[in-house]
N, CA, C and O of each residue as an XYZ file, in Angstrom:
880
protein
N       2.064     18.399     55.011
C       1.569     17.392     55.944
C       0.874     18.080     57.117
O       1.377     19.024     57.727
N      -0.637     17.397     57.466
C      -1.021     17.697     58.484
C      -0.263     18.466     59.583
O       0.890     18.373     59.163
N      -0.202     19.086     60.595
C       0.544     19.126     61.908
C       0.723     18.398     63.110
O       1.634     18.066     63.868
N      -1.013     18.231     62.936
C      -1.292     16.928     64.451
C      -1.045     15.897     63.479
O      -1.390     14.921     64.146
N      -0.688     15.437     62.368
C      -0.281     13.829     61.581
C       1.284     13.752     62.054
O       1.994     12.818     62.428
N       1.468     14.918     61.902
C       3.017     15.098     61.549
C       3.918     15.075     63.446
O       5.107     14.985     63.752
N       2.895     15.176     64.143
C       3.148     15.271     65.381
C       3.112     13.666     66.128
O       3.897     13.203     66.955
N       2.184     13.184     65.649
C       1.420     11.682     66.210
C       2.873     10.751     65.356
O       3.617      9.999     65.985
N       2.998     11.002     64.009
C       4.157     10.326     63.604
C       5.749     10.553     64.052
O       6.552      9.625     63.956
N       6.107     11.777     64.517
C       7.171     12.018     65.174
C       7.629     11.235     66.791
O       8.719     10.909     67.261
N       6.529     11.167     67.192
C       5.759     10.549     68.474
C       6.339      9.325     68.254
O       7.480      9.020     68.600
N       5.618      8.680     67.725
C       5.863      7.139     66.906
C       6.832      6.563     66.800
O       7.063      5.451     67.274
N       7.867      7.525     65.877
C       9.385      7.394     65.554
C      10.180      7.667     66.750
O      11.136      6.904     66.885
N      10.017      8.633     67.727
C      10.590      8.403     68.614
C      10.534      7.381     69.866
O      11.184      7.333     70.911
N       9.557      6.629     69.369
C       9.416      5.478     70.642
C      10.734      4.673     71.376
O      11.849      4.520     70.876
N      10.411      4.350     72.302
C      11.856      3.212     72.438
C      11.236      2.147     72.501
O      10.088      2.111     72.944
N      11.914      1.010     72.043
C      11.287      0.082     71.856
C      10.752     -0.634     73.562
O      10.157     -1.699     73.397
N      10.845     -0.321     74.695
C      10.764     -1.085     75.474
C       9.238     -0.410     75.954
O       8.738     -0.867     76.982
N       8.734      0.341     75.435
C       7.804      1.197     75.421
C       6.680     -0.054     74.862
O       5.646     -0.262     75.498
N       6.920     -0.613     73.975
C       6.172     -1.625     73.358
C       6.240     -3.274     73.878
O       5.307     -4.058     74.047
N       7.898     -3.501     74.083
C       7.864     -5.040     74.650
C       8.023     -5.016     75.853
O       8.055     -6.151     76.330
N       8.178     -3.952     76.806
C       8.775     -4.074     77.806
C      10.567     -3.916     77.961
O      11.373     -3.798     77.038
N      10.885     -3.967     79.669
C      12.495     -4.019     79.537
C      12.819     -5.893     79.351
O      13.979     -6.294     79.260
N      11.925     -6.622     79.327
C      12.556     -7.942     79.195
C      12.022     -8.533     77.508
O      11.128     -9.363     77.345
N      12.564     -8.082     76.741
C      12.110     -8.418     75.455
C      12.600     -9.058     74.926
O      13.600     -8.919     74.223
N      11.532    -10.559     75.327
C      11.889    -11.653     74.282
C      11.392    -11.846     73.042
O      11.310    -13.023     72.694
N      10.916    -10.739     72.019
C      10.885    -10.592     70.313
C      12.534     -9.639     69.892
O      12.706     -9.282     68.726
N      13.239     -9.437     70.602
C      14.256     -8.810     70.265
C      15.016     -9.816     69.394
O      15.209    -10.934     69.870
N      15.662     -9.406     67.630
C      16.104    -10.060     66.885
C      17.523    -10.589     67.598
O      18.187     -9.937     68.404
N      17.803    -11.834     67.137
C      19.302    -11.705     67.456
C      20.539    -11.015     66.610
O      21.699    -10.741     66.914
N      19.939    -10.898     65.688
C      20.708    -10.768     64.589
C      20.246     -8.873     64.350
O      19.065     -8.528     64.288
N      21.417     -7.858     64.247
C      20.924     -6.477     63.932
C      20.319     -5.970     64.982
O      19.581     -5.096     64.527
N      20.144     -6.036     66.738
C      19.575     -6.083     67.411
C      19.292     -4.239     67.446
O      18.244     -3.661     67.732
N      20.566     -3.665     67.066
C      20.216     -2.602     67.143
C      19.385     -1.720     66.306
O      18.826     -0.765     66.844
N      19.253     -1.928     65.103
C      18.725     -1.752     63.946
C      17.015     -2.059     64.275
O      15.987     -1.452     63.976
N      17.245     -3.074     64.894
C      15.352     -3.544     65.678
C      14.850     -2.736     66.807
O      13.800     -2.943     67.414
N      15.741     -1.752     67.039
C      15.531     -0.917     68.562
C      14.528      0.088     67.104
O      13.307      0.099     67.261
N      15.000      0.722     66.028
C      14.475      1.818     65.521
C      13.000      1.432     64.852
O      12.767      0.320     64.378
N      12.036      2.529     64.887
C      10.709      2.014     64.242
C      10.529      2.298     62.932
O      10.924      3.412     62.589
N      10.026      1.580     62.070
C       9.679      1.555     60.716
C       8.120      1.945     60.692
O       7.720      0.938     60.108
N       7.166      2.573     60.880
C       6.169      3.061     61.037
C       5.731      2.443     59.726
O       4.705      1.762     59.764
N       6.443      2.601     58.423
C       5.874      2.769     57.326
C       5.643      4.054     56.904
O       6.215      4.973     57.489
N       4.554      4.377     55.555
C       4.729      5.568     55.176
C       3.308      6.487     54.784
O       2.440      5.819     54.222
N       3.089      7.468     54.943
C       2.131      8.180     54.235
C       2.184      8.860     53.210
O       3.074      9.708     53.280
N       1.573      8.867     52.196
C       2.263      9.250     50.864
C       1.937     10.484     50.700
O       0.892     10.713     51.309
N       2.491     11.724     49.962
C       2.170     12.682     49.722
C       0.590     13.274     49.123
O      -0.188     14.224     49.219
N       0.678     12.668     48.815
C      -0.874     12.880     47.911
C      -2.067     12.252     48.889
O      -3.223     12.458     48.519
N      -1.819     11.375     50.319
C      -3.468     11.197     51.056
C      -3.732     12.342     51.415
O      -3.259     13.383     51.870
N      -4.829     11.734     51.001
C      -6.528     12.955     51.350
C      -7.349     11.690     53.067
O      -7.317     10.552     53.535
N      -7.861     12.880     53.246
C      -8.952     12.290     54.597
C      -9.506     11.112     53.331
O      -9.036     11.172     52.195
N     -10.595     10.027     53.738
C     -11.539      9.346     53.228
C     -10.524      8.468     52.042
O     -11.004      7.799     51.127
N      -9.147      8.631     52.276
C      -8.325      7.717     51.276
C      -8.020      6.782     51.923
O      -8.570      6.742     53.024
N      -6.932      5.489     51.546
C      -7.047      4.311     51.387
C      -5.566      3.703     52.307
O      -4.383      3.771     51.975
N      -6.233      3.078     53.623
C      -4.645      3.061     54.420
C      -4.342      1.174     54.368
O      -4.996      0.293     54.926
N      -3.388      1.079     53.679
C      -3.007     -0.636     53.761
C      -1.907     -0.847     55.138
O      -0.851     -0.317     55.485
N      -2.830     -1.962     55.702
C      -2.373     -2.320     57.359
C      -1.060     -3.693     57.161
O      -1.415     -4.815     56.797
N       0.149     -3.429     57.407
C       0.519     -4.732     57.993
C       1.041     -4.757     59.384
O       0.980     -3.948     60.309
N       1.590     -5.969     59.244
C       1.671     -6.469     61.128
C       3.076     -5.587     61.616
O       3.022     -4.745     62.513
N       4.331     -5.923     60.873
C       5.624     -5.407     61.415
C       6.611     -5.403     60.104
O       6.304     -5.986     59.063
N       7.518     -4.863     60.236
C       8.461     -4.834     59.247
C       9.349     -6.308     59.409
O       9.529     -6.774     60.535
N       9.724     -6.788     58.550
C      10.704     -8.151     58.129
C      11.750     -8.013     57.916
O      12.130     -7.212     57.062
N      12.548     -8.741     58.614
C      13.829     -9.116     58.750
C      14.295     -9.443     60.138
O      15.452     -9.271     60.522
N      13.674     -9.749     60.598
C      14.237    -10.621     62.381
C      14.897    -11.910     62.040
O      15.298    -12.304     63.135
N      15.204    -12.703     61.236
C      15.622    -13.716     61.228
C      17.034    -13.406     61.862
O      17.576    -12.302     61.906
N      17.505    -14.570     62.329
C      19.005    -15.069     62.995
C      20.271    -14.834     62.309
O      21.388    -14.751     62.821
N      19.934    -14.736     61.042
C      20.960    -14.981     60.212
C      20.532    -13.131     59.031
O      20.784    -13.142     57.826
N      20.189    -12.403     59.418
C      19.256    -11.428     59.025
C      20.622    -10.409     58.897
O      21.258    -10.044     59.885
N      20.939    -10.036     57.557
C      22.082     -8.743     57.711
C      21.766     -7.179     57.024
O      21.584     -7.146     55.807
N      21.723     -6.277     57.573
C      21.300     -5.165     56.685
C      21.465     -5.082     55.105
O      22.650     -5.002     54.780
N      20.627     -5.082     54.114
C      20.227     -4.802     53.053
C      20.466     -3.190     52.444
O      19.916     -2.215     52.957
N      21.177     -3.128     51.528
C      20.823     -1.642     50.986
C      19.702     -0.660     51.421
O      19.846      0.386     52.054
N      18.516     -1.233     50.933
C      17.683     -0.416     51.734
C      17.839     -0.364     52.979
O      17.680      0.808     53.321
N      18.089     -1.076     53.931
C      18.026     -0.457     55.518
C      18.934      0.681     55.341
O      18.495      1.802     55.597
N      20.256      0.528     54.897
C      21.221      1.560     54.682
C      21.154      2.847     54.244
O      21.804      3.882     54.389
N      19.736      2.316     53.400
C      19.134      4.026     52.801
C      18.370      4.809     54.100
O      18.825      5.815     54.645
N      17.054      4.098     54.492
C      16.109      4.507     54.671
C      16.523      4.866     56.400
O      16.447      6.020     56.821
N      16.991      3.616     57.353
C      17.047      3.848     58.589
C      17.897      4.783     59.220
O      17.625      5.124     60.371
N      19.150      5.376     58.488
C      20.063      6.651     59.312
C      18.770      8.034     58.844
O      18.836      8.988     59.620
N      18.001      8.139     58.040
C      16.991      9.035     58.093
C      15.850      8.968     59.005
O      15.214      9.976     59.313
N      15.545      7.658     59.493
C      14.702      7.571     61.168
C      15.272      7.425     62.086
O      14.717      7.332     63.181
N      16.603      7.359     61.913
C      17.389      7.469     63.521
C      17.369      9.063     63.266
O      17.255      9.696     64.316
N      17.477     10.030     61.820
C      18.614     11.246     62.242
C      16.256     11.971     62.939
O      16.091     12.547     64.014
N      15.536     11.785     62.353
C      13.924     12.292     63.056
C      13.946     11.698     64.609
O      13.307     12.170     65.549
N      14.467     11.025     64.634
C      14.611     10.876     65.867
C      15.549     11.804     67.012
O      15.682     11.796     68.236
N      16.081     12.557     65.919
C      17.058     13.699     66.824
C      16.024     15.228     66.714
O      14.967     15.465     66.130
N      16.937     16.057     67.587
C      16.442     17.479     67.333
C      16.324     18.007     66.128
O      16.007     19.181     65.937
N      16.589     17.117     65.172
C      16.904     17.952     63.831
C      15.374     17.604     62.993
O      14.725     18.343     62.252
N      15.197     16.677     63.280
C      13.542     16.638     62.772
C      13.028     17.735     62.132
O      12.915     18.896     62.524
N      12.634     17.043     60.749
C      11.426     18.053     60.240
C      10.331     17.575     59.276
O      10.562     16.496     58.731
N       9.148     18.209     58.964
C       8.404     17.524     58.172
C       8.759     17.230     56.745
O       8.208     16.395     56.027
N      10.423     18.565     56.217
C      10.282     17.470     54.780
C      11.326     16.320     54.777
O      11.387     15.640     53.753
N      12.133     16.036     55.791
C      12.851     15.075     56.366
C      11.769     13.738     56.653
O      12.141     12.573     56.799
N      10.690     14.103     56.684
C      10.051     12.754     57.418
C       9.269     12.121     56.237
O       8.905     10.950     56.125
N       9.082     13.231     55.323
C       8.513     13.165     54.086
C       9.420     12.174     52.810
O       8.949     11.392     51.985
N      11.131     12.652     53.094
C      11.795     12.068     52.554
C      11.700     10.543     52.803
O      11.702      9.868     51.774
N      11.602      9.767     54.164
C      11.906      8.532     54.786
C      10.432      7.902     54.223
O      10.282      6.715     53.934
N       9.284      9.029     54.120
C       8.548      8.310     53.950
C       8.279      7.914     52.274
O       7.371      7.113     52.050
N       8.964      8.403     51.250
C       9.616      8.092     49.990
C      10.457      7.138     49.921
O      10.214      6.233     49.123
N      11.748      7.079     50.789
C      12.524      5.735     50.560
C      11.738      4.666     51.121
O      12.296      3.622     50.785
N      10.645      4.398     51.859
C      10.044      3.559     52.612
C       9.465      2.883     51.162
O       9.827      1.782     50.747
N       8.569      3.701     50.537
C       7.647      3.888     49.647
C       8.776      2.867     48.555
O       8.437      1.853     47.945
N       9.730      3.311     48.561
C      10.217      2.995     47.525
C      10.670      1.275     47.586
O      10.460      0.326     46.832
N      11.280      1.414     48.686
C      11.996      0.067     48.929
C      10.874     -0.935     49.076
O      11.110     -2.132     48.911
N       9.811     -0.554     49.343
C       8.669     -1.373     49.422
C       8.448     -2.603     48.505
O       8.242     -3.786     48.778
N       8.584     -1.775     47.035
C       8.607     -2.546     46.005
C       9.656     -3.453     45.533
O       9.752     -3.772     44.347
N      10.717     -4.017     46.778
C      11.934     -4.726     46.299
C      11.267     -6.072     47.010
O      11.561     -7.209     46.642
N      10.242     -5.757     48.180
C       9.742     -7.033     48.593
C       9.002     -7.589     48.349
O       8.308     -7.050     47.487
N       8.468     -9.079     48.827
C       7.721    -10.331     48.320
C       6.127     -9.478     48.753
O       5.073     -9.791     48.200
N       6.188     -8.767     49.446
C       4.677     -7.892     49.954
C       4.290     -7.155     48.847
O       3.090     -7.000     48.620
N       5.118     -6.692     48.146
C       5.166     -6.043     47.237
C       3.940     -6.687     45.779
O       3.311     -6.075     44.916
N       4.050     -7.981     46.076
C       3.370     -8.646     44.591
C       1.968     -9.141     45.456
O       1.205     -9.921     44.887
N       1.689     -8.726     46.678
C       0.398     -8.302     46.907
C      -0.525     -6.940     46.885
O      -1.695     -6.864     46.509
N       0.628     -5.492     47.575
C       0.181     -4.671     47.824
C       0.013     -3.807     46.319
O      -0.617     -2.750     46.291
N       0.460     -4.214     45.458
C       0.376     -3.698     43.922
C      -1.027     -3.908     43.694
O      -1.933     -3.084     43.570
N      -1.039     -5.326     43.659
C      -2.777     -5.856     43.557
C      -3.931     -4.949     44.098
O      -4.927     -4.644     43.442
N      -3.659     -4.546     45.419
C      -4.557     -3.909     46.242
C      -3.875     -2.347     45.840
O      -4.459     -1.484     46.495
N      -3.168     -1.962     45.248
C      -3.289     -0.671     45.501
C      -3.999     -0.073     43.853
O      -4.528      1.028     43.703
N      -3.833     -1.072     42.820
C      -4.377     -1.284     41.729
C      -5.977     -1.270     41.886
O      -6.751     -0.580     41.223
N      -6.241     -1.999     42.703
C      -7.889     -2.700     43.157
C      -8.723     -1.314     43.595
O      -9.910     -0.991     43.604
N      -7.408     -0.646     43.968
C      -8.241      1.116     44.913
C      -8.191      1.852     43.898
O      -8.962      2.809     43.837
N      -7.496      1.655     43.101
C      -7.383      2.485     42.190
C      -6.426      3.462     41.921
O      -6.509      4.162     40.913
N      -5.180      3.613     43.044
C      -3.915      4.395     43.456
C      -3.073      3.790     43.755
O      -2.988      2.615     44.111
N      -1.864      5.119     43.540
C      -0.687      4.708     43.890
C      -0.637      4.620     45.225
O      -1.440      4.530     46.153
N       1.202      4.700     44.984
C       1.849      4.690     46.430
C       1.580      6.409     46.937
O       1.592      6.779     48.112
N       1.428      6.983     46.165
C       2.120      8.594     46.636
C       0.293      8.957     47.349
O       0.192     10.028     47.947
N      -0.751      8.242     47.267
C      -1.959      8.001     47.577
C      -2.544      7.828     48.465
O      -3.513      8.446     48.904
N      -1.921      6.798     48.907
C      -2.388      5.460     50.138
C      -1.244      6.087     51.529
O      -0.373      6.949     51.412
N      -1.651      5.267     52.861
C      -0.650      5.464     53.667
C      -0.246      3.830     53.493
O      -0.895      3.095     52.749
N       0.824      3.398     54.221
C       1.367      2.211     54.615
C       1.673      2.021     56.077
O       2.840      2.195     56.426
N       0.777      1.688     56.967
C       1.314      1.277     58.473
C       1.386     -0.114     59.101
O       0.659     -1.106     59.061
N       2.558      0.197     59.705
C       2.692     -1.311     60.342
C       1.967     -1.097     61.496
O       2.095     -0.043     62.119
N       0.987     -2.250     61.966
C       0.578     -2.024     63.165
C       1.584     -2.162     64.928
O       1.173     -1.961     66.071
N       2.948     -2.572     64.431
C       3.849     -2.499     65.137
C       4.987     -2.177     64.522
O       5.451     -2.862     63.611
N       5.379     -1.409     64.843
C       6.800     -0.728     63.890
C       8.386     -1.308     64.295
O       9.434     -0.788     63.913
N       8.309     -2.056     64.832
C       9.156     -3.059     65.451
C       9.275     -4.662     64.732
O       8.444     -5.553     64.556
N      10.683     -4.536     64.435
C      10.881     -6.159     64.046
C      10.739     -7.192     65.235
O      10.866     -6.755     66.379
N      10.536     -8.261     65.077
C      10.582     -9.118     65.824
C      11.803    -10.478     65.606
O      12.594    -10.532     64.665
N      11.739    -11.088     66.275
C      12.983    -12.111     66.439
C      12.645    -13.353     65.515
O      12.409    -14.100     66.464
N      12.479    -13.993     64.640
C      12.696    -15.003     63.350
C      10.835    -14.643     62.862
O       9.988    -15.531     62.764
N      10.547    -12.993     62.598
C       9.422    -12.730     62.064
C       8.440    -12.756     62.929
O       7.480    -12.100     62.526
N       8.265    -13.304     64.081
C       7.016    -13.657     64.566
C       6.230    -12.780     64.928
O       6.485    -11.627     65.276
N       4.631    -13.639     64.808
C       3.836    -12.356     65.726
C       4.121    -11.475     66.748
O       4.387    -11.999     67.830
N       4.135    -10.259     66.683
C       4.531     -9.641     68.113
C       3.402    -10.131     68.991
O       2.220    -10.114     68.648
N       3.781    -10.494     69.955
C       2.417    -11.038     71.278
C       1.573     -9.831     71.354
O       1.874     -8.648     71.195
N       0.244    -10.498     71.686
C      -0.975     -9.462     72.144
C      -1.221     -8.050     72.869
O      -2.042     -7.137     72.791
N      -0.037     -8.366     73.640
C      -0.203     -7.091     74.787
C       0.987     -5.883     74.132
O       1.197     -4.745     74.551
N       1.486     -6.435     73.244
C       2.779     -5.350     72.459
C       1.775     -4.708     71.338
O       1.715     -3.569     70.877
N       0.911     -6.045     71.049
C       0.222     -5.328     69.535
C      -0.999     -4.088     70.102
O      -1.683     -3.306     69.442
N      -0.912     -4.309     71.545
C      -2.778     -3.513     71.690
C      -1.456     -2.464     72.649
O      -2.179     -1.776     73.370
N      -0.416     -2.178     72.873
C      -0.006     -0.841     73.165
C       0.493     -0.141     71.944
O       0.413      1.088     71.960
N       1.056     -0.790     70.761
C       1.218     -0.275     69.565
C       0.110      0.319     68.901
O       0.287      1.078     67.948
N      -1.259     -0.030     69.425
C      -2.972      0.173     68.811
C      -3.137      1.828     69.511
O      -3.588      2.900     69.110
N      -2.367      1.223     71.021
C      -3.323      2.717     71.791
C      -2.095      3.899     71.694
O      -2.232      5.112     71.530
N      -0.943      3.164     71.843
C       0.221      4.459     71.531
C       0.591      5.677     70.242
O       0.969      6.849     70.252
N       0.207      4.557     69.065
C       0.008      5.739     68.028
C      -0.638      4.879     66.634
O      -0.513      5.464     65.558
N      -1.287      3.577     66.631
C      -2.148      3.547     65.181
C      -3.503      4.378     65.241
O      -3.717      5.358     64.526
N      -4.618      3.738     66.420
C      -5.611      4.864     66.768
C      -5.485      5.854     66.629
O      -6.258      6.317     65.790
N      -4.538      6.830     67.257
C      -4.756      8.167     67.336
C      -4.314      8.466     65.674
O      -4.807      9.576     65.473
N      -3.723      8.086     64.557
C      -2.979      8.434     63.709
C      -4.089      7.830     62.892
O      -4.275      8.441     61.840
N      -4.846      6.836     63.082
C      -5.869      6.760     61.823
C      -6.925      7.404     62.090
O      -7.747      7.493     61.177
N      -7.276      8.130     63.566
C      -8.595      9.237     63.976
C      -7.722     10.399     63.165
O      -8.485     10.995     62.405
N      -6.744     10.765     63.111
C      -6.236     11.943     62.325
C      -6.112     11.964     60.740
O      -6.153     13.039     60.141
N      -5.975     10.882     60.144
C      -5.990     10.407     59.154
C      -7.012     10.240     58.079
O      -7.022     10.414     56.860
N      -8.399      9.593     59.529
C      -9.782      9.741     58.772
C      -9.726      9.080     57.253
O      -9.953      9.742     56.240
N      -9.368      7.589     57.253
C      -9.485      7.162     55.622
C     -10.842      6.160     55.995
O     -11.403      5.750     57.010
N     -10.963      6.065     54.812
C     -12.064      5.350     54.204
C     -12.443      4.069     54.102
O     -13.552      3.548     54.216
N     -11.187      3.545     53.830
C     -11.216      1.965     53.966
C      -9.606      2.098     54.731
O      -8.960      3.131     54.909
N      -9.287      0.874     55.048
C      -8.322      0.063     55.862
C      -8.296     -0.900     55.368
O      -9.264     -1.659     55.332
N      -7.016     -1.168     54.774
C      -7.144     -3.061     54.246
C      -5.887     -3.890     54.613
O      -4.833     -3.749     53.993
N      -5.998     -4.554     55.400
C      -5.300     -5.661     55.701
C      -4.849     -6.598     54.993
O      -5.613     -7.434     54.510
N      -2.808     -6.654     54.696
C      -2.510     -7.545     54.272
C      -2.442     -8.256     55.047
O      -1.763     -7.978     56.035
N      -3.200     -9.663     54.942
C      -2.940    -10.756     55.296
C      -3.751    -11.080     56.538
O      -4.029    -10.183     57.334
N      -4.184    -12.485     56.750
C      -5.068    -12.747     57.979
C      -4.516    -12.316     59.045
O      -5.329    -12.035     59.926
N      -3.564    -12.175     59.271
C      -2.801    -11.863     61.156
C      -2.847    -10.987     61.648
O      -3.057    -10.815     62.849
N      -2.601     -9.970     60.574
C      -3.048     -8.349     60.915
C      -4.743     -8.586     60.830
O      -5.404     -8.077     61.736
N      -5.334     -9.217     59.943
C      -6.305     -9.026     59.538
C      -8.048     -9.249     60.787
O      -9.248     -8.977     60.798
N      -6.826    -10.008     61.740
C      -7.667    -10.566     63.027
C      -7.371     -9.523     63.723
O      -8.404     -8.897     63.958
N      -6.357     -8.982     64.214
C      -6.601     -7.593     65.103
C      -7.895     -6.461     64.625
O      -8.855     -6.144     65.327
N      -7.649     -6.076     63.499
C      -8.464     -5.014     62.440
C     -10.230     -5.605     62.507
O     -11.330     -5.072     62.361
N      -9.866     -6.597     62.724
C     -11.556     -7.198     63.089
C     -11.862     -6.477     64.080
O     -12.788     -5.676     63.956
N     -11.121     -6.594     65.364
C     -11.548     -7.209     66.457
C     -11.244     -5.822     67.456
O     -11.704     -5.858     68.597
N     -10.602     -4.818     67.091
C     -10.240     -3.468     67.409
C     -10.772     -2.273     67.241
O     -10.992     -1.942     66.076
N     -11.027     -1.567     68.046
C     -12.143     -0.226     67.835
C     -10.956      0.497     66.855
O      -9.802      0.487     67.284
N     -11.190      1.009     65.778
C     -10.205      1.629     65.123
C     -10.947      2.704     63.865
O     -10.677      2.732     62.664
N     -11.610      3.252     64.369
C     -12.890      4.344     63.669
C     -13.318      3.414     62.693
O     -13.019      2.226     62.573
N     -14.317      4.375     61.780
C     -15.634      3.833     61.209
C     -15.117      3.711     59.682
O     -15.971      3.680     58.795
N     -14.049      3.657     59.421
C     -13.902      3.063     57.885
C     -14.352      1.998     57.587
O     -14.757      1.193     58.425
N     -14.365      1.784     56.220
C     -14.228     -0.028     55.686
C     -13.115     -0.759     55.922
O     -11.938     -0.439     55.750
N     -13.657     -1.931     56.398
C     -12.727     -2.638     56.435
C     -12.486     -4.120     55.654
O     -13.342     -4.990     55.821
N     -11.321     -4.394     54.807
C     -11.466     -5.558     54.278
C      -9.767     -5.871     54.630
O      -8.856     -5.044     54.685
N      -9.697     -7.597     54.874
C      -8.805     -8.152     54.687
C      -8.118     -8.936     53.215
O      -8.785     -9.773     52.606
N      -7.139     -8.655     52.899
C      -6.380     -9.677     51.963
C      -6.054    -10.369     52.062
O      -4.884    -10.107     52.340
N      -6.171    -11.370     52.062
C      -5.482    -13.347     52.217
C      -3.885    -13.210     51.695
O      -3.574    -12.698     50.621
N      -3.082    -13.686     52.524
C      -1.580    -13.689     51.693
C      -1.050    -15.014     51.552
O      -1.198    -15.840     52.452
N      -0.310    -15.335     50.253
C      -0.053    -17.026     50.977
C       1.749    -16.848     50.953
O       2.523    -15.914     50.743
N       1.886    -18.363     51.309
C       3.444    -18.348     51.862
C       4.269    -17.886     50.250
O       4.230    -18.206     49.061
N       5.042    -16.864     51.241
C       6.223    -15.933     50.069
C       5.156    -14.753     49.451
O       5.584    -13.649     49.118
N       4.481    -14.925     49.398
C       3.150    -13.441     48.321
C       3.601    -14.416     47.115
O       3.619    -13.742     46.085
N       3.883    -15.438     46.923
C       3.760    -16.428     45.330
C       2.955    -16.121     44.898
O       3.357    -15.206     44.180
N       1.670    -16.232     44.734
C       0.808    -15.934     44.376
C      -0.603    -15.254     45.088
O      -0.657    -15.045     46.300
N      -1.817    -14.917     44.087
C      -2.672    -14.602     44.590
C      -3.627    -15.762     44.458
O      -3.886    -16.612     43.607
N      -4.140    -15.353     45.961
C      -5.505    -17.227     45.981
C      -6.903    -16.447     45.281
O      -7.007    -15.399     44.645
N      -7.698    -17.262     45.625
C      -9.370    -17.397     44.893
C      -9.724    -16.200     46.020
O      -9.900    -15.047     45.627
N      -9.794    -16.461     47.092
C      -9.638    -15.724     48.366
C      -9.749    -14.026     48.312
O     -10.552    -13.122     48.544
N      -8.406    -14.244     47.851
C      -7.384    -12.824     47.585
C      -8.175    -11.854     46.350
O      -8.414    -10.647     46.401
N      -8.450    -12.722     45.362
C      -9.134    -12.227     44.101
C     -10.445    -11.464     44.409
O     -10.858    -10.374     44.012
N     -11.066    -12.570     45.409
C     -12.102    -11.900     45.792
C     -12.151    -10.942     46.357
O     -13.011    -10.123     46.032
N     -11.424    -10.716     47.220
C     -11.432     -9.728     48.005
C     -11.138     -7.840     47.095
O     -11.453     -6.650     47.081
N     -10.220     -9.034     46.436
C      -9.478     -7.362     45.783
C     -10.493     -6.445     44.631
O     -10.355     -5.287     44.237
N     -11.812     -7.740     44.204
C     -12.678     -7.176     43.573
C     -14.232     -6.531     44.240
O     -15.158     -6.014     43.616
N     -14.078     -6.827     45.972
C     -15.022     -6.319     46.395
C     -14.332     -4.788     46.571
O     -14.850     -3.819     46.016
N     -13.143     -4.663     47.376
C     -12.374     -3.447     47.334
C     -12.655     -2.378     46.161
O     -12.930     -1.196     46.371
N     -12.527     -3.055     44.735
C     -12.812     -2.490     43.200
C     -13.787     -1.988     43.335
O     -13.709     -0.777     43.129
N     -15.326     -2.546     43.757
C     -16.167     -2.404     43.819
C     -16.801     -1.249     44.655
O     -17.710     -0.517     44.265
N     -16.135     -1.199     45.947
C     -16.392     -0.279     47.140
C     -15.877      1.043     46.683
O     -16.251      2.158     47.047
N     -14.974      0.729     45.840
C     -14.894      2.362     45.219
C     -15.465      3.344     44.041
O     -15.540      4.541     43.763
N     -15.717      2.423     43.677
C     -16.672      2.579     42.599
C     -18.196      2.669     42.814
O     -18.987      2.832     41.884
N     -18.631      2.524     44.412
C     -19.652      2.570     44.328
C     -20.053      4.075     45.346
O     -21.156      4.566     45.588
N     -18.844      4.456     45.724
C     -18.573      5.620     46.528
C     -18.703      6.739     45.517
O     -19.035      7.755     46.129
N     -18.591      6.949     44.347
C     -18.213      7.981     43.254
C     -20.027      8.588     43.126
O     -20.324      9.484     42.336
C-alpha cells in the first residue's frame, strides 16, 4: 500500500467523531452509541491501481433504535478500534480492509454493488469502497451538509487526489448529489439509482451500469 494512502487512511480511522458532527451530535445512534463513535471508512482492495474504479456511498448502516451488533461488526470493528492504537500497521489495515470487503456481501448494497462492480469489469480486491462519511447516523439518515463537506475536506479529497481513479460511481442518488456538486478531481463520474431495500435493479440503474460497461471499454 501506498504510504501517503496508507497515511491519509490512518488519519481517517483515527478521527473522533465530534471532529465531523460536532460536540452536540444530534445523528448520534441511540442504539450501539459507542460502536457509532468508530469509523468504517470502507475499503481499498489490494489489487487498486491509480486510474481504477472507486464505488462512493453515503455512510455505513445500522443506526436504527433498535440496531444490535451483528457478527460482522464483531469481526471487523475490534480491528479499527485496535489501528486506532499505537499498534497500527499497514498489513493490519489491509486485514480490516478484507473483512470490510467481505462482510460487504452479507448486505442489501450488496445486490447493487455486484452489478456495478461486474459493469467495470472487477472485483472487490480491484475497486476501493468509501463511505463519504464513515460515521453511522441515528435511524440511517442523511448526515447533514456541513458533516458531509468536513468528511469531503478531512479525508475523501485528499484520499481520492492520492488514489487518482478513473471513474467514481455513486451508489445511489444521495451520495450521488454531493459527487455532482463537489470538486473531487477529474475522474468520471456516474451515479447508480438504488431503490428501496437494493430489491431490485430499475430501467435507470440498467442504464447506467451499461454506460459504465461502455466507458471501459472504450478506454482500452
Amino acid at each position: 500500500m501506498n504510504v501517503e494512502v496508507y497515511e491519509i487512511l490512518l488519519r481517517a480511522m483515527r478521527m473522533d467523531r465530534t471532529e465531523i458532527f460536532g460536540s452536540h451530535d444530534s445523528q448520534l445512534p441511540a442504539s450501539e452509541p459507542n460502536h457509532a463513535k468508530i469509523p468504517q471508512i470502507g475499503f481499498v482492495g489490494r489489487d487498486f491501481l491509480p486510474g481504477g474504479d472507486v464505488l462512493l456511498g453515503i455512510n455505513p448502516g445500522g443506526g436504527g433504535d433498535a440496531y444490535v451488533r451483528t457478527p460482522e461488526d464483531l469481526r471487523l470493528l475490534p480491528i479499527i478500534s485496535t489501528l486506532r492504537s499505537e499498534t497500527a500497521s499497514p498489513d493490519l489495515m489491509e486485514t480490516a480492509f478484507d473483512q470490510y470487503a467481505k462482510n460487504m456481501q452479507t448486505w442489501n448494497l450488496w445486490r447493487i454493488a455486484k452489478p456495478v462492480l461486474d459493469a467495470c469489469g472487477r472485483n472487490q480486491s480491484e475497486v476501493a469502497y468509501l463511505n463519504w462519511c464513515p460515521f453511522r447516523t441515528r435511524n440511517d439518515a442523511m448526515p447533514h451538509a456541513p458533516s458531509m463537506r468536513r468528511c469531503r475536506e478531512a479525508y475523501l479529497a485528499p484520499l481520492l487526489n492520492k488514489l487518482a481513479p478513473g471513474r467514481v460511481i455513486a451508489l445511489g442518488k444521495k451520495v450521488g448529489t454531493h459527487l455532482q456538486k463537489e470538486p473531487l478531481g477529474g475522474a468520471r463520474r456516474f451515479v447508480v439509482p438504488r431503490t428501496i431495500g437494493d430489491s431490485y435493479l430499475s430501467a435507470d440503474a440498467i442504464e447506467v451500469l451499461e454506460a459504465i460497461r461502455n466507458s471501459g471499454l472504450s478506454a482500452r
